[in-house]
C-alpha positions as CSV (number, residue, x, y, z in Angstrom):
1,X,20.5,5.8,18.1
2,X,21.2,3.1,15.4
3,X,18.8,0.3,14.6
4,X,17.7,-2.0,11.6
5,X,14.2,-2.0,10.8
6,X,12.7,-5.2,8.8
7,X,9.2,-4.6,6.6
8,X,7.5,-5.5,4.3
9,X,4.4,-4.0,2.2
10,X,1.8,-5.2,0.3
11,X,2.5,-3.6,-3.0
12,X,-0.6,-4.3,-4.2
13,X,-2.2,-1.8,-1.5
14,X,-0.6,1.5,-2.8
15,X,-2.7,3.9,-4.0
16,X,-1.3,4.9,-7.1
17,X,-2.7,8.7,-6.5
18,X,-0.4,8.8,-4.1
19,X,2.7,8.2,-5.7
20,X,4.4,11.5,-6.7
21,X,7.4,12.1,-8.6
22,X,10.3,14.1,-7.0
23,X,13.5,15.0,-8.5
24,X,15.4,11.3,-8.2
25,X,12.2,9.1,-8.9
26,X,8.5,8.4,-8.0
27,X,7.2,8.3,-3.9
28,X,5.1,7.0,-2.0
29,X,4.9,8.8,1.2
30,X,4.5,6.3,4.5
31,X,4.7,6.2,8.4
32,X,6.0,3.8,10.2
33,X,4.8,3.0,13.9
34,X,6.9,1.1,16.2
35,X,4.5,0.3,19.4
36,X,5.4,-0.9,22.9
37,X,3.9,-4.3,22.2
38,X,4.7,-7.6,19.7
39,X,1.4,-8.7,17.7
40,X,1.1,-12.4,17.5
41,X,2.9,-12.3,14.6
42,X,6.0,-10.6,16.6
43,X,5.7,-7.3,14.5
44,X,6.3,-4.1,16.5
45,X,3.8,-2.2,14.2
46,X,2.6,-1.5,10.9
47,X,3.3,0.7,7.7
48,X,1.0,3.0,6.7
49,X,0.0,5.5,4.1
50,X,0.9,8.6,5.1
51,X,-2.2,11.0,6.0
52,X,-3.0,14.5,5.1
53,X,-3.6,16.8,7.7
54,X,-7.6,16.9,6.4
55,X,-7.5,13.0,6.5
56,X,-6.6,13.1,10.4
57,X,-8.9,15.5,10.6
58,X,-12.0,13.7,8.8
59,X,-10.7,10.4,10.8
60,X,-10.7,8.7,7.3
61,X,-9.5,5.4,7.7
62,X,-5.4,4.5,7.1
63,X,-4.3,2.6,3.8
64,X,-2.4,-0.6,5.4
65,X,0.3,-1.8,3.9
66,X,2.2,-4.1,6.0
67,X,4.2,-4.6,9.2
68,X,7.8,-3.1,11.2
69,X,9.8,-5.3,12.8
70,X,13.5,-4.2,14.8
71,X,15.9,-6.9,13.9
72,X,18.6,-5.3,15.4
73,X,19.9,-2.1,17.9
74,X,22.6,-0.8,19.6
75,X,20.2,-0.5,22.7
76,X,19.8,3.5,22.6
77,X,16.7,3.7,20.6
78,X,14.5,0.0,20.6
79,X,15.0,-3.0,21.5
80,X,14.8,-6.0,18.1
81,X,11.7,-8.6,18.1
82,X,12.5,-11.4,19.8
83,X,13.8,-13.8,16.5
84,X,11.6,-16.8,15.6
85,X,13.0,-19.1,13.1
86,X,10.0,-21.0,12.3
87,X,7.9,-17.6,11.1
88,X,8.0,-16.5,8.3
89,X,7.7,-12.7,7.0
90,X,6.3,-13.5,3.6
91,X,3.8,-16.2,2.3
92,X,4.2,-17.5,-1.1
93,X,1.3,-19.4,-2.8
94,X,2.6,-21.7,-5.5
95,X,1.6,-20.9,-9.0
96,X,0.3,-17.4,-8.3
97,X,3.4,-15.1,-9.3
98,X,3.2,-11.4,-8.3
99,X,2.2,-8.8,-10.9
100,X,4.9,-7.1,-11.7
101,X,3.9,-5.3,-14.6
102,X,1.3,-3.1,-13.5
103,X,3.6,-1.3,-11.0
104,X,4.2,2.1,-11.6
105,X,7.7,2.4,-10.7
């Protein structure tokens, strides 16, 4: 079962509560859904904060930060998004640079 997952997150999205240092650096703990369906942007399914059990519980909503794609399999697990040269997985507004110093890792 080997695949090649694409994603991207919108860094600016993480709760910074969330992050937790471990013994090799600082995490932020995720889940990734793959669903049976492409959106309309051909993503097989988003990336999400992961939730405590008493979040699922409360039904509080999910912290979204971005989208899955398959790019590639050996055909045992999923099959890769149909490729699309002309879209574009990130969108880059001239003169706005990311901030990268208020990260916390």
């Amino acid at each position: 079962m080997a695949s090649i997952i694409k994603a991207s997150i919108n860094l600016e999205a993480i709760p910074k509560e969330r992050i937790f240092v471990g013994k090799k650096g600082k995490y932020l703990p995720i889940t990734i859904t793959l669903n049976d369906e492409l959106d309309q942007f051909g993503n097989q399914g988003p990336v999400v904060v992961e939730q405590t059990k008493e979040e699922r519980d409360a039904k509080a909503p999910k912290t979204y930060l971005g989208n899955v794609k398959v790019v590639w399999s050996n055909g045992n697990n999923v099959d890769p998004a149909p490729r699309d040269t002309n879209m574009s997985s990130v969108t880059v507004t001239p003169g706005q640079p990311a901030p990268a110093d208020d990260l916390p890792f």
